[in-house]
N, C-alpha and C positions, 0 to 999 in steps of 0.2 A: 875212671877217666884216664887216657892216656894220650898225651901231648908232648912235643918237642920243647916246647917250652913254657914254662912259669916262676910265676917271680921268685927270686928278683930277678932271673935273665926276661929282658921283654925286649921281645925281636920286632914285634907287630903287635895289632890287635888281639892275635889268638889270646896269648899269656893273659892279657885283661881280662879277657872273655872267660876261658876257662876258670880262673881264680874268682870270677864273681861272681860266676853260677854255681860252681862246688860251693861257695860259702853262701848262697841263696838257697841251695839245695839241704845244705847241713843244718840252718835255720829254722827248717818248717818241720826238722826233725829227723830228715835220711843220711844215712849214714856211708858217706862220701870217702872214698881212697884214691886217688892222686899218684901217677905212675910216670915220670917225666926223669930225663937226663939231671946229672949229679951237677951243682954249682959247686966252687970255692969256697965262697963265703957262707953255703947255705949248710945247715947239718944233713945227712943222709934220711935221717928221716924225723918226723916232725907233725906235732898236731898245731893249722892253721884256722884259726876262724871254725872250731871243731870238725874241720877238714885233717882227711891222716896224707901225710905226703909222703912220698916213699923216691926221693931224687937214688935211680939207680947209678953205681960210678959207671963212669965210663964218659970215653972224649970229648970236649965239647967240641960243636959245631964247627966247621972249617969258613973261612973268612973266604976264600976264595969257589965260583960255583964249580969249580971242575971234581972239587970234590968232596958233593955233597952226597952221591948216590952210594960209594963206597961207606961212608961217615952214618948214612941210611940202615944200609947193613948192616955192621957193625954194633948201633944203637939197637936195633931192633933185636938183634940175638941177643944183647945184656937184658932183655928187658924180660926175654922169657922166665927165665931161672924166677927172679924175687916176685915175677905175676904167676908163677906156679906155688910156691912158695907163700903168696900171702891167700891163694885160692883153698892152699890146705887149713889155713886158719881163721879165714873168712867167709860165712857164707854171702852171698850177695846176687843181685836177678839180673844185673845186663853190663855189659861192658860199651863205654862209650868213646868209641876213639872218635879225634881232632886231624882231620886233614889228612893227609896221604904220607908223612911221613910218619906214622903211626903204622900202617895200617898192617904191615907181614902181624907184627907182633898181636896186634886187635885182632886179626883172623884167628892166631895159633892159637889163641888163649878163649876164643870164643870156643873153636872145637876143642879144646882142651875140658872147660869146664861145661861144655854143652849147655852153653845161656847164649841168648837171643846176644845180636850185635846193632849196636844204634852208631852212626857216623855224621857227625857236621860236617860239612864240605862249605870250609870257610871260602876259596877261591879254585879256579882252575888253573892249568899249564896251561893250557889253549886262551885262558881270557885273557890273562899276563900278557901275552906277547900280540895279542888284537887278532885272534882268530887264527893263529898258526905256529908249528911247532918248528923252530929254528935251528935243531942240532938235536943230533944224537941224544944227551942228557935228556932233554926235554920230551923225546916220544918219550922212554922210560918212564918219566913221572906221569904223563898222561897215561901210560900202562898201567901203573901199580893206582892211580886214581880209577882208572876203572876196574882194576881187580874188589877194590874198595867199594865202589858204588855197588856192587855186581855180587859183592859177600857180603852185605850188610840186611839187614830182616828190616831195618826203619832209615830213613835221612832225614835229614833236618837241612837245611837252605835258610841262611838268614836274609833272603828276600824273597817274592817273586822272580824277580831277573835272576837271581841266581841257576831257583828251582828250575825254570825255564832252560840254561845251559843244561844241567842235569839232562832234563829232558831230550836233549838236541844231541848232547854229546856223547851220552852213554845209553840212550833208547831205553829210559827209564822208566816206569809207569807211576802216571800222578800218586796213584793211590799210596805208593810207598814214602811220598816226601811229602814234610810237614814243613810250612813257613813259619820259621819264628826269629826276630828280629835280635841282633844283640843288644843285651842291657849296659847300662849306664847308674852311677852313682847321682843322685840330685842332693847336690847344696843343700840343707833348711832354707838358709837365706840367700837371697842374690847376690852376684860377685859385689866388692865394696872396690872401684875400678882406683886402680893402683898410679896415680898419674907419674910418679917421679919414676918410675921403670924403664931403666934404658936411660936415664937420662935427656929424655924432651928437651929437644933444640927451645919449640916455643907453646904458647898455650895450644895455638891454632894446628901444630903438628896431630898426625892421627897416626895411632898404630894398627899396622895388618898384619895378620897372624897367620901361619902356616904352619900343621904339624903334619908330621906323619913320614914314612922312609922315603928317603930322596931316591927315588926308582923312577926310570922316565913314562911308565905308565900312571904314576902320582902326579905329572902335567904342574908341574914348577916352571918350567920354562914356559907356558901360558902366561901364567903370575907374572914370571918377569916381564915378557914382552910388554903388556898388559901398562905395568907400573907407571911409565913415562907419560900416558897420558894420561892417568890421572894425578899423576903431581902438578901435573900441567896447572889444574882444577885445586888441589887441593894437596897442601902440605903433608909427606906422607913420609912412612920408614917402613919395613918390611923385616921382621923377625918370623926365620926356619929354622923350628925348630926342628930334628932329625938328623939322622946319617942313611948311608947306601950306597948302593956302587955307581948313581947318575951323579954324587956328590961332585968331584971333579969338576966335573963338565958344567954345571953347573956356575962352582965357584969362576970357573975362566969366561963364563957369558958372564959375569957381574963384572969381574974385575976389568973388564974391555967397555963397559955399559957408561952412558955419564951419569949411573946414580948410584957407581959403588959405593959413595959411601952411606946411601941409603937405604943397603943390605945388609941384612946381620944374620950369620950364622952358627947358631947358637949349639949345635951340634946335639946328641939325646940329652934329652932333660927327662928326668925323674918326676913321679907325679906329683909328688911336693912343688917342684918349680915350675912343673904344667900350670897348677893351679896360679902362680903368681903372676904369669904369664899371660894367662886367658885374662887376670883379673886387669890388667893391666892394657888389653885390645879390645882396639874399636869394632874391630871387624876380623871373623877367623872366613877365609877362603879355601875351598878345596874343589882345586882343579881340575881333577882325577881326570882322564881319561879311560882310565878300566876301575870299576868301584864295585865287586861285588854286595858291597852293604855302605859305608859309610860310615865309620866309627868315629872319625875327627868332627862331622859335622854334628851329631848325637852329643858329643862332649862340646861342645861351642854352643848348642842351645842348652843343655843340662846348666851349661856355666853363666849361663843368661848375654850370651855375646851376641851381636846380630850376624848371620851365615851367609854366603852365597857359595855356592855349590853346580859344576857342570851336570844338565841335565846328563846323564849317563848311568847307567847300573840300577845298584839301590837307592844311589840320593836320589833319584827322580823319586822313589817313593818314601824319603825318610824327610825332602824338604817341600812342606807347600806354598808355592810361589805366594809372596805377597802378606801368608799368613805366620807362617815359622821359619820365612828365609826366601833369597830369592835364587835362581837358577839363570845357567848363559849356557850358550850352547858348546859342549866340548871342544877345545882345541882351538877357538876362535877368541885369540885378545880385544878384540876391539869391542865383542861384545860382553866379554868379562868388565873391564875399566870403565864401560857406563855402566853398569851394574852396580861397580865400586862406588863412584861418583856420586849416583843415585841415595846410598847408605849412609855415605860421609859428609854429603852436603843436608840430608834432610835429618834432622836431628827427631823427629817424629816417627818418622818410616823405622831410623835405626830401633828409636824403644818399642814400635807395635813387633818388629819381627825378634826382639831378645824378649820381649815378654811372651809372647806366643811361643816360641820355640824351648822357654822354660816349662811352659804349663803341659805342651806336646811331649815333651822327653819326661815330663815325671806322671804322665797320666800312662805311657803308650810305651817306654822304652826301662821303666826302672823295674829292679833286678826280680821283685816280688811279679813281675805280671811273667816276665821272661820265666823264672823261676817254673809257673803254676804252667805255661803252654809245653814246658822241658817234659814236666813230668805227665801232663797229661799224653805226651805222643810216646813216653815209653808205657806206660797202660793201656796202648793199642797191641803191644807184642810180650808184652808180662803178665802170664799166668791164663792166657786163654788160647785159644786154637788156635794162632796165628802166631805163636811163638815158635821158632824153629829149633829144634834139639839136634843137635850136631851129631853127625853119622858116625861112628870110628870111635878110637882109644886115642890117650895121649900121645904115642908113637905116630899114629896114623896122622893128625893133628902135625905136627913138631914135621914130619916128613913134609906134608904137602905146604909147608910154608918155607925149610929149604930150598925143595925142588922150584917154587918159584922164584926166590930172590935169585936161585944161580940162572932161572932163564931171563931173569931182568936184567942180571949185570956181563949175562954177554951177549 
């Protein structure tokens, strides 16, 4: 596996993802190595969940986007040496890179060790920004994403809508992408809801929950518009949790709003305090305007919260109206806030969709089914005819993945 990020650094969903499925994968018995950027806090290398991690040094991540294609580079040439290096002491049948900033190093190492190459395409450049690519940086990563799509033997799409971008953007053939949804951890028991969290003005107060990167394709500013009429309705507070670069903007539409003080910005929470969090809301909301999949909405029904979710992306297909959550139409407040409304006045409607949306996420989304669909699509291209053995020698390999990155960064 090889990823930009896992814990403890978690940028996004990836870092959960990856970490649940190596220890999902490690579990049934296979024998899982783990190839991501070095943490501080973390040791260089490390057995997780009898997952082997292997954090290569090298920079972290830059804070600002101008440069993150350079920081790409850079990553990706630290990563050849210790994936050559654990190839000579490990044998193993596929390499599975995560997303596009993976992917020089996933190419090299595939022709390096002539094993098939398997790629998740968590999201695209193109989806991010609503169908178009707004500067320079951003062809480039829709480049090296289709260099990715284009060098890989299998995909994986954690939805339909995803698979279907695939499809549109890089002229991809079904045959090659498999749908399989990301997993979720499920509770034994249902959340035991934490009433004194936050400090509750009054009984009759309701909390709404928002997690996820404050990015304006994440549709926060919906939620806020949203809020004032239903406090109108119904006593309410608003905890976000997350950071991002819409952060700002955000906090200056609250602080102008008449219900700043009925915004709380809780900034990243660790999953220890996720959990206290969710325990704690009436209602988790995600806005999204661009939602390749849906991961906040997955963990609010895992956590037994009741959902509502813009129909858009994968929650269209992660939330069923009425039965595991309900849906409004993206970008539109007014019909978000009777949505709201609808949740927090009807105390029945809230328990059918947190009960349902429990029973859905641990039948359809926990780590054991994700697990078994993982490995089933890498036994479409391991060990039969349809496995690709890579042309060339290591030199030949280690060249054509220079010669790319230097036509990417100029």
């Amino acid at each position: 596996m090889l990823t930009w990020e896992f814990p403890p650094r978690i940028v996004g969903g990836l870092s959960t993802h990856v970490a649940g499925l190596s220890r999902a994968l490690a579990a049934m018995g296979h024998r899982i190595h783990v190839l991501t950027v070095g943490q501080p806090e973390a040791p260089t290398e490390a057995w997780v969940d009898g997952v082997h991690v292997l954090r290569v040094p090298s920079p972290l991540p830059p804070t600002e986007p101008a440069g993150l294609i350079p920081w790409v580079v850079r990553f990706n040439t630290d990563l050849l040496d210790p994936g050559v290096d654990l190839l000579g002491t490990e044998g193993f049948d596929l390499i599975h890179a995560h997303d596009w900033l993976v992917a020089p190093a996933a190419i090299g190492l595939s022709g390096l060790c002539r094993r098939p190459l398997v790629a998740t395409i968590h999201a695209t450049e193109r989806g991010r920004h609503q169908g178009y690519l707004p500067g320079p940086e951003n062809e480039v990563i829709h480049r090296i994403e289709r260099w990715l799509v284009e060098g890989a033997d299998r995909l994986i799409a954690c939805s339909r809508f995803m698979a279907g971008q695939l499809w549109r953007e890089f002229d991809t053939s079904s045959l090659k992408v498999d749908v399989i949804p990301n997993g979720t951890v499920v509770p034994h028991a249902p959340r035991r809801p934490v009433h004194g969290y936050g400090a509750r003005r009054s009984p009759e107060e309701r909390l709404i929950l928002f997690v996820g990167r404050l990015e304006f394709e994440k549709g926060v500013q919906t939620l806020l518009e949203a809020l004032p009429a239903v406090h109108a309705q119904v006593p309410v507070r608003l905890l976000i949790a997350g950071t991002g670069t819409y952060e700002p903007c955000l906090r200056d539409r609250v602080r102008c709003s008449e219900l700043s003080e009925r915004v709380h910005f809780l900034g990243f929470c660790p999953q220890e305090q996720l959990h206290v969090v969710r325990a704690a809301a009436d209602l988790c909301v995600v806005p999204s305007l661009y939602e390749p999949y849906g991961m906040a909405a997955v963990e609010a029904m895992a956590a037994g919260v009741p959902c509502i979710a813009a129909h858009t992306g994968g929650l269209a297909e992660v939330i069923s109206p009425g039965r595991t959550g309900l849906l409004f139409r993206p970008g539109d407040p007014a019909t978000l806030a009777a949505q709201m409304i609808r949740v927090l006045s009807q105390p029945d409607l809230a328990r059918t969709l947190a009960e349902g949306g429990r029973r859905e996420a641990a039948t359809r989304f926990g780590w054991g089914s994700v697990a078994r669909a993982t490995i089933a699509a890498y036994g479409r291209i391991v060990g039969g005819a349809s496995a690709v053995l890579r042309q060339g020698n290591g030199h030949a390999a280690r060249g054509v993945v220079g010669g790319r990155l230097a036509e990417f960064t100029t």
